[in-house]
N, C-alpha and C positions, 0 to 999 in steps of 0.2 A: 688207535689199535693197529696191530700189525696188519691185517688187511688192508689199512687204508694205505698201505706205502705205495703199491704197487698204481694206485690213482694218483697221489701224490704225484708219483715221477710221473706219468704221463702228463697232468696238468701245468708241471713243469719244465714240460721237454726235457728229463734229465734220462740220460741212457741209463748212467752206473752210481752207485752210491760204493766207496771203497772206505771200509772201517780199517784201521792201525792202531797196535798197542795191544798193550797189557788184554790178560783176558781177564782181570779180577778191576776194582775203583775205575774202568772205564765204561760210562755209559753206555754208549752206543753198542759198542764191541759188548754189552752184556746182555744187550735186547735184542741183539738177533744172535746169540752163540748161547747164553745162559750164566755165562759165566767159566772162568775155571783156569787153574795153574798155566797158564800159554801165553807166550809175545806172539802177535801173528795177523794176521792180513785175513778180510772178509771182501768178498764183492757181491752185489746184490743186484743185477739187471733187472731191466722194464722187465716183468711177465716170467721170471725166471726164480729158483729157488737161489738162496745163498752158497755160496764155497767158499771154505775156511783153507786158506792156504797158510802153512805150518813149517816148522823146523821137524828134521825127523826125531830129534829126542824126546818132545814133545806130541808125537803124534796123538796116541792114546788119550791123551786129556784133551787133545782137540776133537778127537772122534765121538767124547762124549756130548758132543754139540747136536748130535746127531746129522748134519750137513755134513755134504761130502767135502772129505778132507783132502788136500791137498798138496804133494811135498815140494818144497822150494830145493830147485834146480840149480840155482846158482848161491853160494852163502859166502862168495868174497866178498871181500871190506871195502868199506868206499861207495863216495857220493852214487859214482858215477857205474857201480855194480848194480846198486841200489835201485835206481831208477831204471836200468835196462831189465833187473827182475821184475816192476809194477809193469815194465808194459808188455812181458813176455806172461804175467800174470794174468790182465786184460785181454790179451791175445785167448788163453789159456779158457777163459770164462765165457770165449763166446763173441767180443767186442773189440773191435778194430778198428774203431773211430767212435767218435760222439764226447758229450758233454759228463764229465763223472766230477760226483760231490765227493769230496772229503771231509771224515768222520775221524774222531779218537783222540787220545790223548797221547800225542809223542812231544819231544823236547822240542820247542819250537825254531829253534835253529838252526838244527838238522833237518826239518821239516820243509826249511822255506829254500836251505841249499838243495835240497830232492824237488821240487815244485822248481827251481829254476833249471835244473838239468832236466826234468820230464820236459817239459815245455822248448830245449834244444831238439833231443832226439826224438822225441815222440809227437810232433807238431798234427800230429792227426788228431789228439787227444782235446778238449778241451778242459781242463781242470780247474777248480775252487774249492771255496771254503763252504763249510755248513751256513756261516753267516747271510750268506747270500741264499742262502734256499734250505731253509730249515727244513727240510724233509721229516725226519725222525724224531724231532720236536716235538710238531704238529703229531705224528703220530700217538707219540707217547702223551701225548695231552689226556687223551681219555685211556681208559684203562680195563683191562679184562677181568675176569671173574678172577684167575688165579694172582693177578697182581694185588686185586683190591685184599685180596685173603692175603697174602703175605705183610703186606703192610698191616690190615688189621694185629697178624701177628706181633711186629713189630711194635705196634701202640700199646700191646698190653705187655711186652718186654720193658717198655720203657717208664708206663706208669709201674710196673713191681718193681721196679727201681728208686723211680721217685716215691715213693712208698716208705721202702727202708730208709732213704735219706731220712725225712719225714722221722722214722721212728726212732734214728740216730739220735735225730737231735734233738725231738722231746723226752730222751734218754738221759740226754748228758746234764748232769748236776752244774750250777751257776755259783758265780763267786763275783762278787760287784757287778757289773753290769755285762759280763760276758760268760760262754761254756767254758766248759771242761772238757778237755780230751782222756783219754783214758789211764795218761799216768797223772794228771792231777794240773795240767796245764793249758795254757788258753787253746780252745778247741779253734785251727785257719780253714780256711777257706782252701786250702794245697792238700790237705787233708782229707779234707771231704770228696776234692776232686778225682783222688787217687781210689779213694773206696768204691763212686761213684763208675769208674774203670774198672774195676775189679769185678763190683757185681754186673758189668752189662758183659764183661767177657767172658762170666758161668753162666749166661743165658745164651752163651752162641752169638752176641753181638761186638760189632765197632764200632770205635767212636772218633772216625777222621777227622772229621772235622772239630774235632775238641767241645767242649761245654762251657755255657754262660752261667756260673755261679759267681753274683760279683753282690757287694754290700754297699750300703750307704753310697757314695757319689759316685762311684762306679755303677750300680745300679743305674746311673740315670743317660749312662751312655749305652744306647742298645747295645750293642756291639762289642763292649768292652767286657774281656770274658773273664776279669777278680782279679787281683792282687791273689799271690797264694798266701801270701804274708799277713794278709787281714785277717784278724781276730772276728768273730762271730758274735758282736755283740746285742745286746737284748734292744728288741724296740727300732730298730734300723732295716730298711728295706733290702731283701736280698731277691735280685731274681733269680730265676732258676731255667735256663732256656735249654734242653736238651735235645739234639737230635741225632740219636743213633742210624746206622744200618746193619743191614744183615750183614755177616762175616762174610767178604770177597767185595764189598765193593755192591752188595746189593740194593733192595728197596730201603727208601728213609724212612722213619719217622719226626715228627715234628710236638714240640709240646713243651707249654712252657706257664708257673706259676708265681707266683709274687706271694713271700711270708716276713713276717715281724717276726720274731724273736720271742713270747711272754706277754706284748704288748704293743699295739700302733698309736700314737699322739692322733688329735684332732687332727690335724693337716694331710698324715699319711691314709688314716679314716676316711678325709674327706676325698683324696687324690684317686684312692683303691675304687668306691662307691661310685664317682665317675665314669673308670674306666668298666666297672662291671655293669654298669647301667647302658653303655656302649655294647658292648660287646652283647649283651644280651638284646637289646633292641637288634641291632646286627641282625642277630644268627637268627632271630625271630622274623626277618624278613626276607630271610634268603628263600629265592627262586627258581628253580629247573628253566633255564633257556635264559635271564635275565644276563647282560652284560655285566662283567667282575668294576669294571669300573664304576658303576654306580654306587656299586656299595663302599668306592673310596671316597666316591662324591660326599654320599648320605655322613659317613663318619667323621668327617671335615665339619658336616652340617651339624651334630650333632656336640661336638667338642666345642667348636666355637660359641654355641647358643650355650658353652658351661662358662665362656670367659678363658678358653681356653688358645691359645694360638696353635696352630696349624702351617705344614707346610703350604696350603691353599694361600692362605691370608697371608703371612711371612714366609714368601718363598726363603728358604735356606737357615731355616730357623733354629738354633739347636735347644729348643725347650718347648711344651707341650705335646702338641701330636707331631711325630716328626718322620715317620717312614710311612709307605705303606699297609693297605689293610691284612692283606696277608700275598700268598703265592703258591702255585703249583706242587707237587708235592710226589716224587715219583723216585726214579732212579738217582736223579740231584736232590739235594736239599733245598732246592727256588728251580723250579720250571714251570712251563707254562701251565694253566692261564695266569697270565699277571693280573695285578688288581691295581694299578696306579692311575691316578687321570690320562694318564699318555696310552695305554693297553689301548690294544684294536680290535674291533669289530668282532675276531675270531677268538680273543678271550673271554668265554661266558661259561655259565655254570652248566653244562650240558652232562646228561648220563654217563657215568663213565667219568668224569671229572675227580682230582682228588686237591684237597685246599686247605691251606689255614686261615685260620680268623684270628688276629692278635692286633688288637687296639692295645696303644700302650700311651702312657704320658707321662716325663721327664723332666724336672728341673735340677740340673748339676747344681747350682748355687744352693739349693735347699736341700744337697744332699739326699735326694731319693728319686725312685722310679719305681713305677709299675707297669709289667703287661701280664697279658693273660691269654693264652694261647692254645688252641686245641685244632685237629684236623679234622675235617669233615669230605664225605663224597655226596656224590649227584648217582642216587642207585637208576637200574634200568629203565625204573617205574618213574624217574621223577624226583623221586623223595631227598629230602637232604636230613642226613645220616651222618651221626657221630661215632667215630670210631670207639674209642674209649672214655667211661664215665672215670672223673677224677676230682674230688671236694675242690674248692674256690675258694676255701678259710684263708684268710689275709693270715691272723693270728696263729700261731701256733702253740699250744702250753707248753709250759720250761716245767723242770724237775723241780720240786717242792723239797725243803729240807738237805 
């Protein structure tokens, strides 16, 4: 939460946290400004409110930050302007020496020529990366009433989404073993994906980071987000992994289902049953205060006692359980707490916490995959709380006739 920064930096002896970038798809620059149309510079001292330092055409949309705004005194071109505004900006905030993190998302080559000319002129400075002292990380780890609420928002933007997919395609009339699109030909997968955009941007949403609608052997590779070119056909696993944000760069959601077509084979039946008999064991034992990593432990433990391989057993394995149980869930689409064997001490499910849970299991050679995925928090009380209710039907009916 944002009161914790201010501890943060003390327990880290950092004087200044200095956010740069975009005021819209950059994190950090969005949890302490709100967001909003601006290129521009934030600095945040021990014990001190933030300053949003600005371009004057821009002022107004930085003023909406409600922090005091700032106008940049110098706006010549070059490394070397550049860096004598950060430290005439510093100076400006209060700070004339000490240790200050950098935050935001700029192009990193310009980034790394600025960090070698501060570090000429400005040797009173001491400057780094977030890397080194995750500050705003950890903050954002847990979460305030109004984030938890915008994300909920977000959850049911994106099940009324997957909804209509859903109603698309048990819509579309079948001819041999695949759909129909609406002039009478094989319904792809680029199709769907383009609707799928369409309806989350009459909902006020984004979708940067693109969607996982992928079929048969792609299915089986998490990550691989479909051929557009693949036909939709019956009885073949598609997963469906979506994660939208609010327009600008806002909160995410996380969610994701696994359907057949008409009908799943014994193999696909038995792979699906697996993975839902996980996941619910899972969620059924999650704990307020318990470390994220046990529950990667326990999912390892439980896939394997199926015959299943695991990155545990086969490290680097690309078939059965092969990522992760899930991840943090906030401003990014993976922030903290992690849930991997290697996660520390400080990732657990504490109040305030927001998460997926997505067991999934993959064999490329057999042409299919499943995961099954939804967000949960850690409310104030303790309780672990699902955001949004959304059916688990492996199958889905086809059009009849």
């Amino acid at each position: 939460m944002k009161n914790q920064i201010d501890l943060l930096m003390k327990d880290k002896a950092i004087d200044g946290i200095l956010i740069s970038g975009a005021g819209d798809h950059n994190p950090a620059m969005v949890y302490l400004t709100g967001g909003g149309h601006f290129d521009a510079n934030v600095i945040k001292l021990t014990g001190a409110d933030a300053i949003i330092f600005c371009y004057p055409m821009e002022r107004e949309e930085a003023a909406r930050s409600g922090l005091r705004a700032v106008l940049h005194h110098n706006q010549k071109a070059g490394i070397v302007n550049l860096a004598q505004e950060y430290r005439w900006m510093l100076n400006e905030a209060g700070l004339t020496s000490g240790k200050i993190c950098f935050y935001g998302r700029v192009e990193s080559g310009r980034f790394l020529a600025l960090l070698d000319e501060l570090k000429k002129i400005a040797p009173e400075y001491d400057f780094f990366s977030e890397g080194e002292s995750p500050i705003l990380m950890e903050a954002r780890t847990t979460k305030e009433d109004y984030e938890i609420e915008r994300i909920r928002k977000m959850g049911k933007v994106t099940t009324k989404v997957v909804g209509r997919v859903a109603d698309l395609l048990t819509s579309r009339p079948v001819h041999a073993n695949h759909l129909l699109n609406t002039v009478g030909e094989p319904l792809k997968i680029g199709e769907v994906k383009k609707l799928i955009n369409l309806w989350l941007a009459e909902e006020g949403a984004e979708n940067p980071e693109g969607t996982i609608f992928s079929i048969g052997r792609d299915a089986a590779v998490p990550h691989n987000v479909g051929n557009p070119d693949d036909i939709i056909e019956l009885g073949k696993t598609i997963v469906f992994d979506i994660y939208p944000c609010e327009a600008g760069g806002g909160y995410f959601y996380d969610f994701t289902r696994t359907w057949c077509m008409g009908f799943a084979d014994d193999p696909t039946l038995k792979l699906y049953t697996d993975v839902k008999n996980v996941y619910d064991t899972v969620v059924n034992e999650l704990k307020s205060g318990q470390l994220c990593k046990e529950y990667q432990i326990r999912t390892c433990d439980l896939f394997e006692s199926m015959g299943h391989p695991t990155i545990r057993s086969v490290p680097g394995t690309q078939e059965g359980f092969v990522h992760s149980l899930g991840h943090g869930l906030g401003l990014d689409i993976h922030e903290q707490p992690w849930f991997s064997t290697f996660a520390e001490t400080n990732d657990r499910l504490v109040p305030g916490t927001v998460f997926t849970i997505e067991p999934g299991l993959y064999y490329p050679e057999r042409g299919m995959g499943i995961r099954l995925e939804d967000s949960y928090y850690v409310s104030p009380q303790g309780k672990i709380e699902l955001f949004t209710q959304f059916p688990m039907d492996l199958v889905l009916p086809v059009r009849k006739g």
